[in-house]
C-alpha positions as CSV (number, residue, x, y, z in Angstrom):
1,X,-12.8,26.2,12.6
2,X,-15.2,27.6,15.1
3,X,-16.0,25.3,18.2
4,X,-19.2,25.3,17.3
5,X,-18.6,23.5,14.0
6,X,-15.9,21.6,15.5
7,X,-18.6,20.2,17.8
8,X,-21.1,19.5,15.5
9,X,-18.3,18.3,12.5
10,X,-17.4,15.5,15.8
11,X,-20.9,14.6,16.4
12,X,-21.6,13.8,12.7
13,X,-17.9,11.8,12.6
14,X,-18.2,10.2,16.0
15,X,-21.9,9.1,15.3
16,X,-20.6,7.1,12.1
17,X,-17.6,5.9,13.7
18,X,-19.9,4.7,16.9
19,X,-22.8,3.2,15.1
20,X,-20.5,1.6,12.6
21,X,-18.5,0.1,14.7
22,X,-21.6,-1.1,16.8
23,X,-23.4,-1.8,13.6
24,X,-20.3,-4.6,12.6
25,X,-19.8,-5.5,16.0
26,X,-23.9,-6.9,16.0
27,X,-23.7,-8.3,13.0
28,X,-20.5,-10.6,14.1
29,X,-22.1,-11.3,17.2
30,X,-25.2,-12.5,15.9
31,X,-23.3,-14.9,13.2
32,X,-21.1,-15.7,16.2
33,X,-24.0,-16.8,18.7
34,X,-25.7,-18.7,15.7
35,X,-22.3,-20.6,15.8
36,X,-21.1,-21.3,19.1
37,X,-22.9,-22.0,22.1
38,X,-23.8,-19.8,25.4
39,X,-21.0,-21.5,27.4
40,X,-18.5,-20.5,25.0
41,X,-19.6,-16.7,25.4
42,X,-19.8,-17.6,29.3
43,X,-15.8,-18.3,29.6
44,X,-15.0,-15.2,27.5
45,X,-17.5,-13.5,30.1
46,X,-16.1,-14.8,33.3
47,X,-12.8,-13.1,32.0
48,X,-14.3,-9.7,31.3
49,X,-13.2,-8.3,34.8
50,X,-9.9,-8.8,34.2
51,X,-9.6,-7.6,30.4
52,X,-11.6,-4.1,31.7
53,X,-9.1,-4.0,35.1
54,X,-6.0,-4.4,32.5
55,X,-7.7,-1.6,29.7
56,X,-8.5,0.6,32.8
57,X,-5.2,0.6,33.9
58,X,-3.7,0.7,30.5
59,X,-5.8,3.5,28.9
60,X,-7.0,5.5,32.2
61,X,-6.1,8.5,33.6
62,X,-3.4,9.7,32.1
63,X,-4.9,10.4,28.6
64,X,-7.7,12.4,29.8
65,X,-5.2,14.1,31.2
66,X,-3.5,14.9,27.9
67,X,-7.1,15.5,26.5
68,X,-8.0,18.0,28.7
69,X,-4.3,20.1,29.7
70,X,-4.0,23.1,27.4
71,X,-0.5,23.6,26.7
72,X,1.1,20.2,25.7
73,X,4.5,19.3,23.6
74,X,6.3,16.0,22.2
75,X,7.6,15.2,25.7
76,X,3.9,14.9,27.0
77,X,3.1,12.8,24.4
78,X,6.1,10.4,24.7
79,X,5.9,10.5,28.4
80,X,2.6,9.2,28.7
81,X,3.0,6.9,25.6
82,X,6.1,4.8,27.7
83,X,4.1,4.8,30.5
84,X,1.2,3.2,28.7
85,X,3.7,0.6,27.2
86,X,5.2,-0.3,30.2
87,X,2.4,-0.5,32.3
88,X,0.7,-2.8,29.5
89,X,3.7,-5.1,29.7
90,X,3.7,-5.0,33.6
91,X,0.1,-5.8,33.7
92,X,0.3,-8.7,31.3
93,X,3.1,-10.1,33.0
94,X,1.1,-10.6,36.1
95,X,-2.4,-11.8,34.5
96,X,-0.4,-14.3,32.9
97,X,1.1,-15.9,36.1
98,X,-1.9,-15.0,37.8
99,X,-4.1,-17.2,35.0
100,X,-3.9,-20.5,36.8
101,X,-5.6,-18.9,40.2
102,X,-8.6,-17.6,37.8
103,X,-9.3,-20.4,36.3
104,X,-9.1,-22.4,39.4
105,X,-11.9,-19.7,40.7
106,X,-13.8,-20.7,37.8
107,X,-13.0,-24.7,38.0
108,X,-12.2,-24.2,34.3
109,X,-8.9,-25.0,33.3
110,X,-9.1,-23.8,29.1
111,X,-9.2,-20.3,31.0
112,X,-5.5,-20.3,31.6
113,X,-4.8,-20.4,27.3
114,X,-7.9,-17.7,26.7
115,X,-6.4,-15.0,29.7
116,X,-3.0,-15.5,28.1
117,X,-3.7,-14.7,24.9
118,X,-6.4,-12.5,24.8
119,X,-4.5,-10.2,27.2
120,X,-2.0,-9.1,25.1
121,X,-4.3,-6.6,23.6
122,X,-3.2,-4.9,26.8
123,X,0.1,-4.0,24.9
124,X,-1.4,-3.8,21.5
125,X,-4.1,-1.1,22.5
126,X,-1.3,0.5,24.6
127,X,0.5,1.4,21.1
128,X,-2.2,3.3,19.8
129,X,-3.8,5.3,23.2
130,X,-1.5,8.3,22.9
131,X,-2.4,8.7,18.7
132,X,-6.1,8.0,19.5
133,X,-6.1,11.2,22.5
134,X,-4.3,13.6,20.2
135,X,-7.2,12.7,17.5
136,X,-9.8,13.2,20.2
137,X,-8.3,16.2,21.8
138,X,-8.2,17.9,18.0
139,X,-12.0,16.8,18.0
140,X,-10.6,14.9,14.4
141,X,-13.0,12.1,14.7
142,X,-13.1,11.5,11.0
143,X,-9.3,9.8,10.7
144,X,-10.5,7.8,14.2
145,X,-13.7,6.5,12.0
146,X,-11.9,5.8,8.8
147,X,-9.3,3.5,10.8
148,X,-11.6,2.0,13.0
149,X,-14.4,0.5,11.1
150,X,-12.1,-1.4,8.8
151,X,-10.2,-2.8,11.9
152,X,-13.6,-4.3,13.0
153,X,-14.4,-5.8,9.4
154,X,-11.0,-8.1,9.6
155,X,-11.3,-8.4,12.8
156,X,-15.0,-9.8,13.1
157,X,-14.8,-11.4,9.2
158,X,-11.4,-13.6,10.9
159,X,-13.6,-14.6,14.2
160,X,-16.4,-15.6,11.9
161,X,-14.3,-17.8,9.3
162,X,-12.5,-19.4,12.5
163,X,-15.9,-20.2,14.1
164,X,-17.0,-21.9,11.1
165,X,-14.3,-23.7,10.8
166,X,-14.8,-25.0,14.5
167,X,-12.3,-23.1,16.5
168,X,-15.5,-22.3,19.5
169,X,-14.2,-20.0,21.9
170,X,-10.8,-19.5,20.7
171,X,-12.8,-17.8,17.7
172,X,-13.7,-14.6,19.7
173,X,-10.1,-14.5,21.3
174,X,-8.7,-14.2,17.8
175,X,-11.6,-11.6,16.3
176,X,-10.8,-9.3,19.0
177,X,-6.4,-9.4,18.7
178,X,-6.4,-9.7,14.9
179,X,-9.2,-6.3,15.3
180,X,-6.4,-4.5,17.3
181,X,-3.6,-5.3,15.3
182,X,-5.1,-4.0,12.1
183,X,-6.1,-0.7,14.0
184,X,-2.3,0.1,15.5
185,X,-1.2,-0.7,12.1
186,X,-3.1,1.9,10.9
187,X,-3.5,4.7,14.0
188,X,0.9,4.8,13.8
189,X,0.5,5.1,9.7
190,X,-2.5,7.6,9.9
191,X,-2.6,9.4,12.9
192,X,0.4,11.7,11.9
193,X,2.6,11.2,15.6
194,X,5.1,8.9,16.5
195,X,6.7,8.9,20.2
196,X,10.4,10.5,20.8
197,X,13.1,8.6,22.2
198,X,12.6,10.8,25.8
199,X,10.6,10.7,29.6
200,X,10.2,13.8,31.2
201,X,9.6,12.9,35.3
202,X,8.1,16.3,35.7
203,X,5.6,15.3,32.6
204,X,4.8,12.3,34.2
205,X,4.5,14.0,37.8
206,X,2.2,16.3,36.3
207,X,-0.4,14.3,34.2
208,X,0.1,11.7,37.1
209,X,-1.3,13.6,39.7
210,X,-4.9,14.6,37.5
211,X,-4.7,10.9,35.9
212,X,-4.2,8.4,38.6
213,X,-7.4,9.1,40.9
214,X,-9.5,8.7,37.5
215,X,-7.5,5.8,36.5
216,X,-8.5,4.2,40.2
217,X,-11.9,5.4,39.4
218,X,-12.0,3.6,36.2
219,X,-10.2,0.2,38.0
220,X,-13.2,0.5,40.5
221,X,-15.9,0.8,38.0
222,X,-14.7,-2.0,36.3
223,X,-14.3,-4.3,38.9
224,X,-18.1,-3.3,39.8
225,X,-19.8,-3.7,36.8
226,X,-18.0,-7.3,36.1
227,X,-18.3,-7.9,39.4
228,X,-22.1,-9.5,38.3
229,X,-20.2,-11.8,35.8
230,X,-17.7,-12.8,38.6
231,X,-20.6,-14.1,40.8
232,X,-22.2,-15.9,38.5
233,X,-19.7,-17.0,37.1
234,X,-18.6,-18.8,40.1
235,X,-22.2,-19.8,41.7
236,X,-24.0,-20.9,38.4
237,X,-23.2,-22.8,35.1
238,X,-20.8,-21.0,32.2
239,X,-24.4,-21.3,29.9
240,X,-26.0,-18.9,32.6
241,X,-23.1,-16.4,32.2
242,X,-23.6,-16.5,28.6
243,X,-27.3,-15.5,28.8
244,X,-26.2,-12.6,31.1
245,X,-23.5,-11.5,28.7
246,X,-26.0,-11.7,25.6
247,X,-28.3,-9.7,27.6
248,X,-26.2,-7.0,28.5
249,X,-24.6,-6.8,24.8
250,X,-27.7,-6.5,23.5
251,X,-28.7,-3.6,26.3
252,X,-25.5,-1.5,26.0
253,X,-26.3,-1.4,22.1
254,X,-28.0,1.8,22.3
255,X,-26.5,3.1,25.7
256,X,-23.3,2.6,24.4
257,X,-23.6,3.5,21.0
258,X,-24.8,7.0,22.0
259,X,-23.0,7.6,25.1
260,X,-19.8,7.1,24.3
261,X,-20.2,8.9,21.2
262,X,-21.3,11.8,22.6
263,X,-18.7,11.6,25.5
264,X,-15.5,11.9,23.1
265,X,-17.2,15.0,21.9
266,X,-18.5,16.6,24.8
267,X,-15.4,16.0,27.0
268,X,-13.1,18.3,25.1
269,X,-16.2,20.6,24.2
270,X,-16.6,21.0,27.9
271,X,-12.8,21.0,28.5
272,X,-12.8,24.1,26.5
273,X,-15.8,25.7,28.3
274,X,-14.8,25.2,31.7
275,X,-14.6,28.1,33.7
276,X,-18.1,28.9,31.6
277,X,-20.8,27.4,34.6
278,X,-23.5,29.2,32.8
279,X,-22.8,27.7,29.2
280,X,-21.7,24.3,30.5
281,X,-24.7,24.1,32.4
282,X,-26.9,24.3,29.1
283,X,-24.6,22.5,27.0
284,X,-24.9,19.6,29.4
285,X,-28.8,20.1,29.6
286,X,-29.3,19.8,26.2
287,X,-27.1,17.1,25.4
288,X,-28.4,15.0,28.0
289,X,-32.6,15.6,27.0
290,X,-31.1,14.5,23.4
291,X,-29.3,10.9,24.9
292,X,-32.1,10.3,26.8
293,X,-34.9,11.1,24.4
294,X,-33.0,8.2,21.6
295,X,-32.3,6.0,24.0
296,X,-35.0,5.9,26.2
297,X,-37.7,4.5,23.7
298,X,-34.9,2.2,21.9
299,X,-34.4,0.2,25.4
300,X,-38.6,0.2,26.0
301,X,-39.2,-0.6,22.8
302,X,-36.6,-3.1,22.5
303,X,-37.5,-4.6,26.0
304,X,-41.3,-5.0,24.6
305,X,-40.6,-6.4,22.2
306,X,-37.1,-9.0,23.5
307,X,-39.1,-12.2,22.6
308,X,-39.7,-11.6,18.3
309,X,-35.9,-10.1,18.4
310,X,-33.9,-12.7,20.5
311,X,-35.5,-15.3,18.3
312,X,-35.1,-13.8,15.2
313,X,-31.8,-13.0,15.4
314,X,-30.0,-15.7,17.8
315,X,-32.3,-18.6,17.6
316,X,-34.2,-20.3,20.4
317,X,-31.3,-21.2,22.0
318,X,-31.0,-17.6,23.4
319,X,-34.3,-16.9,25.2
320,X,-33.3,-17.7,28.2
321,X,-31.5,-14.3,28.1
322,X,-34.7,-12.5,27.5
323,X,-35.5,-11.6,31.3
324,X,-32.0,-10.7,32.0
325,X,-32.3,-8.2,29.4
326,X,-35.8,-6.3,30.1
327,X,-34.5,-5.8,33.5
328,X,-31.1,-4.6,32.3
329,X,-32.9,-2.3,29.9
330,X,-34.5,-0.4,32.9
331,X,-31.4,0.1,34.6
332,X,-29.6,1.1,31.4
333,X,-31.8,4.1,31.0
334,X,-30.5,6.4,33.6
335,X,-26.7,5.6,32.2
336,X,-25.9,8.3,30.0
337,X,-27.1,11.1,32.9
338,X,-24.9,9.5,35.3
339,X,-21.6,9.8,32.3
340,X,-22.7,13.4,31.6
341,X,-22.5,14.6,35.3
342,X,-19.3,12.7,36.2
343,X,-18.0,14.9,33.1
344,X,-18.7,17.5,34.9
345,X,-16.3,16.4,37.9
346,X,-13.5,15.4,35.0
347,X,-13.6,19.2,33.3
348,X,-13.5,21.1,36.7
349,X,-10.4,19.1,37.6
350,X,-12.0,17.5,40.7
351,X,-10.8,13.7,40.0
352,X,-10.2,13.4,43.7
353,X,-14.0,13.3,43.9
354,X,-15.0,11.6,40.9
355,X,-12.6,8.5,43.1
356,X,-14.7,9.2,46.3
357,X,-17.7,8.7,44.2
358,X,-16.7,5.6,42.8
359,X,-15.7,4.4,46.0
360,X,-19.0,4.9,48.0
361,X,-21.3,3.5,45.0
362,X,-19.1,0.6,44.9
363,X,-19.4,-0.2,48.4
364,X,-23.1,0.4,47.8
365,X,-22.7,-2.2,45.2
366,X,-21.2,-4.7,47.2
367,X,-24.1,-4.6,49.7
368,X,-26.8,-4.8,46.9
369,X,-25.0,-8.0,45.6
370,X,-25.1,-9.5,48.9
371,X,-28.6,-8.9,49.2
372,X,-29.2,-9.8,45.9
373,X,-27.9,-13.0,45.8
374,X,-30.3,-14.1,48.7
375,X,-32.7,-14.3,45.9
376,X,-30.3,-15.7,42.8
377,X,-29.9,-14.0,39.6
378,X,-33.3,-12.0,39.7
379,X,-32.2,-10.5,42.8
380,X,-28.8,-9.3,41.1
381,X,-30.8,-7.9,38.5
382,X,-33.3,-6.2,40.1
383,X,-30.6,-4.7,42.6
384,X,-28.7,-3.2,39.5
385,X,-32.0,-1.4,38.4
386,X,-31.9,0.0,42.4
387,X,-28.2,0.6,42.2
388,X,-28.6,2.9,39.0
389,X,-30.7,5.5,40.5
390,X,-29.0,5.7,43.3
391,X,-25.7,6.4,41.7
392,X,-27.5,9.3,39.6
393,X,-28.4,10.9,42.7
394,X,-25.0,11.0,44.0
395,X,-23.5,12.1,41.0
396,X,-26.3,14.8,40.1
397,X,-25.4,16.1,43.7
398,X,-21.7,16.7,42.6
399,X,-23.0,18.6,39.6
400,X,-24.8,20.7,41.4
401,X,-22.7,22.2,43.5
402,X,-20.1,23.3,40.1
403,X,-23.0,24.0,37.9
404,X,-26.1,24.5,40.0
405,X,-28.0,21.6,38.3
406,X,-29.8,19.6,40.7
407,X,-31.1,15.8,40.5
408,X,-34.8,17.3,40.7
409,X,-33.9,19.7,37.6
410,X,-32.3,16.7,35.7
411,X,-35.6,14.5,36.4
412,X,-38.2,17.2,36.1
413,X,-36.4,17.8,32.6
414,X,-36.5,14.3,31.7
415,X,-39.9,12.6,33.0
416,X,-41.8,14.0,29.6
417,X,-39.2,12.3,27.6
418,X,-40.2,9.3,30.4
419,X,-44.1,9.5,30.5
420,X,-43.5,9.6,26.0
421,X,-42.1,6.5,26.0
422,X,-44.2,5.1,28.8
423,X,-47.2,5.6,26.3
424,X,-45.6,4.2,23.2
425,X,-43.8,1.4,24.8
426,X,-47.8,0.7,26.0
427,X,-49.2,1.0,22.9
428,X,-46.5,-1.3,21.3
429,X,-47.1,-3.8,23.9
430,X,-51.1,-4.2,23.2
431,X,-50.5,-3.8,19.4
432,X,-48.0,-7.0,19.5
433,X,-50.1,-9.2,21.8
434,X,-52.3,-9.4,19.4
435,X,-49.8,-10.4,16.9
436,X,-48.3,-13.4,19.0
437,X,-48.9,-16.2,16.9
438,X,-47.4,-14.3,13.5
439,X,-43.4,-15.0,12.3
440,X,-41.5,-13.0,14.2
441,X,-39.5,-10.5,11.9
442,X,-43.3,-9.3,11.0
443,X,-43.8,-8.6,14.8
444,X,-40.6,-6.8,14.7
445,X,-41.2,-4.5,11.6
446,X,-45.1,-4.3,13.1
447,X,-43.8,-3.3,16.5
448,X,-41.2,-1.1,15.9
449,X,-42.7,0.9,13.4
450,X,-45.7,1.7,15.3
451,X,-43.9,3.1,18.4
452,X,-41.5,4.8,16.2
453,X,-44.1,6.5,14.5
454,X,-46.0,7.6,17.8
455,X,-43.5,8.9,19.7
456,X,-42.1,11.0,16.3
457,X,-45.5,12.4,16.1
458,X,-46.8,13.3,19.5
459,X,-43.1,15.0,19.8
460,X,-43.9,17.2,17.1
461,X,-47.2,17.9,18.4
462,X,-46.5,18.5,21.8
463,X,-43.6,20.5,20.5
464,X,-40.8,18.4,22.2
465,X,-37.5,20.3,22.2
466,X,-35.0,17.2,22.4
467,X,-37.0,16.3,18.9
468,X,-36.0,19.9,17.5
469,X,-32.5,19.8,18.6
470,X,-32.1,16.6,17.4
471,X,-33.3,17.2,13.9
472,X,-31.4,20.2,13.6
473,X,-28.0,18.4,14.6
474,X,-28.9,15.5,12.0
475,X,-30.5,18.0,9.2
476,X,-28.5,20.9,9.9
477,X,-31.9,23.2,9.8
């Protein structure tokens, strides 16, 4: 097969695999915050660093690694697979006498039982990380799809019948290990690999030395973005971490959902087409004006319209998270740019500066949250939305000097895609205001149908080219 059609054959797969997943995933959560309160989503929050430092460390560098090297055998594969298990089981073994100290941080003693359990999806997702890179590195996102989405449907449908049946937090814990169990179950009866009994030092040495400075990078970046949950997790009340959380579930809906499913697809696409500056650059250009043009308007519109949908679908109860969210939604926009040009660094081999990176944006972070926290949550917020475009412009920098693609190209690209939305996020806005006083899944359907319909129209008219790619990748014409 052509790389061409692998491409595009990944896309399609990835697409259904990402927006199923996503597509259970919501539907769970929303039965789940009908059921349990915003505290209990708070504890499960406060814990989030420390479940991202141990998947970070767990699932890191040393798969991309095997993703992107071109000549690899059964003693890759095994090495990196014991190294995954043994890390896991290292990592757990310290979170669990560590648990005690966090929950002390916290002042909330049921954290202790929740870290202990919960983590041992460390080792559980270390089982399957080896099968799930071969998959990706084959670009054979259909057998990832057709094991994942039934994993989420026990998973979520056991966390459901648990909450119901009065279980509160406890109910997520179990969702998400009963979720992983069913998918190493099936990745090691479906994937078609199992490891060797062997450990090749000069493997290890090898994928090592590419995989540890991402898998620092990827330990940093986690720590940052939880460290918002960690400070108000300790400063305000577990109900005000839950609104947080809510908020940025409900933002990373799109930005995830699109992001990452183009990233498993482009990152060995542009592992192939490395040494090509010329065609990555275009590849890259493309795929980015596509991300952006979905999931700009899907943030706007959503952010317009927060009030109708956080009722409608969570109840009252959850409104509190609607500000948190239209400020998340503004910083979520410029995500998928800043993934596409740290690709960049990951495919030309320069990890070492993908860790500087990480580094100095973190730092940056640290001062924002300092200054931020002068003014309470707001000001962590609105330093976030700062914080965003400032990392695009460091990043964007990086790929300019590998594929001569400068921040100003990347934003003079984009700002039609921006001033389109601008206009029917606008005209959504006036359109429900007048609607304020009907139910709210009318204002919903009312809303989102009007903007959709703009935007699809003045793209065609003003002969958009993000709409034409896009419709060719989904209508193959």
């Amino acid at each position: 097969m052509s790389l061409q059609k692998q491409a595009s054959a990944g896309v399609v797969w990835t697409f259904i695999q990402q927006f199923g997943q996503q597509i259970v995933n919501f539907g769970v959560s929303i039965v789940l915050a009908r059921l349990l309160m915003p505290s209990e989503f708070g504890l499960i929050g406060m814990i989030s660093v420390f479940i991202g430092i141990g998947n970070a460390l767990v699932n890191g560098g040393l798969t991309q690694s095997l993703i992107r090297s071109k000549e690899l055998d059964q003693e890759d594969y095994s090495t990196v697979f014991f190294y995954n298990l043994g890390a896991s089981i290292i990592i757990y073994a310290l979170i669990y006498v560590c648990s005690p100290l966090i929950a002390d941080f916290y002042n909330q003693p049921i954290l202790i039982g929740i870290i202990r359990l919960y983590c041992l999806s460390f080792i559980i997702s270390a089982l399957t990380a080896v099968q799930q890179a071969r998959l990706t590195k084959e670009m054979n996102f259909k057998i990832q799809t057709i094991i994942g989405l039934p994993s989420l449907v026990i998973g979520g449908v056991s966390g459901i019948i648990l909450a119901y049946l009065g279980y509160g937090v406890w109910s997520i814990v179990w969702s998400q290990l009963i979720s992983g169990v069913a998918k190493t179950i099936q990745f090691w009866k479906y994937s078609g690999w199992s490891p060797s009994i062997v450990f090749s030092l000069d493997k290890f040495k090898s994928h090592f030395k590419f995989g540890y400075k991402i898998t620092l990078s990827n330990l940093i970046a986690k720590i940052a973005s939880n460290s918002y949950l960690i400070i108000i997790g300790r400063f305000f009340a577990a109900s005000q971490v839950g609104y947080y959380t809510r908020a940025e579930t409900m933002k990373n809906l799109p930005v995830t959902n699109l992001s990452v499913a183009l990233n498993k697809v482009t990152y060995p696409l542009f592992s192939d087409i490395q040494n090509d500056n010329d065609r990555l650059k275009k590849v890259n250009q493309k795929l980015m004006k596509i991300v952006v043009y979905v999931i700009a308007p899907v943030l706007v519109f959503s952010a317009v319209l927060a009030i109708p949908i956080f009722r409608f679908l969570l109840t009252e109860k959850w409104l509190p998270a609607v500000p948190y969210f239209r400020i998340l939604c503004v910083a979520g926009i410029l995500s998928p740019i800043e993934m596409y040009n740290v690709n960049i660094l990951m495919v030309k081999g320069r990890s070492d500066l993908m860790l500087k990176l990480t580094i100095m944006k973190n730092v940056l972070l640290a001062i924002g949250i300092l200054i931020g926290i002068q003014f309470g949550i707001y000001g962590l917020l609105y330093a976030q939305v700062a914080l965003s475009l400032i990392s695009f412009l460091m990043n964007a920098h990086y790929t300019n000097k590998y594929i001569n693609y400068t921040a100003i190209e990347q934003l003079r690209d984009l700002v039609p895609i921006f001033l389109l939305v601008l206009i029917t996020g606008f005209s959504i806005y006036f359109i429900d205001s007048y609607l304020s006083s009907q139910i709210d899944i009318f204002r919903i359907i009312i809303g989102l149908g009007t903007g959709i319909g703009l935007y699809v129209i003045l793209s065609h008219l003003f002969k958009f080219s993000s709409f034409t790619d896009l419709r060719k990748l989904v209508f193959k014409k």
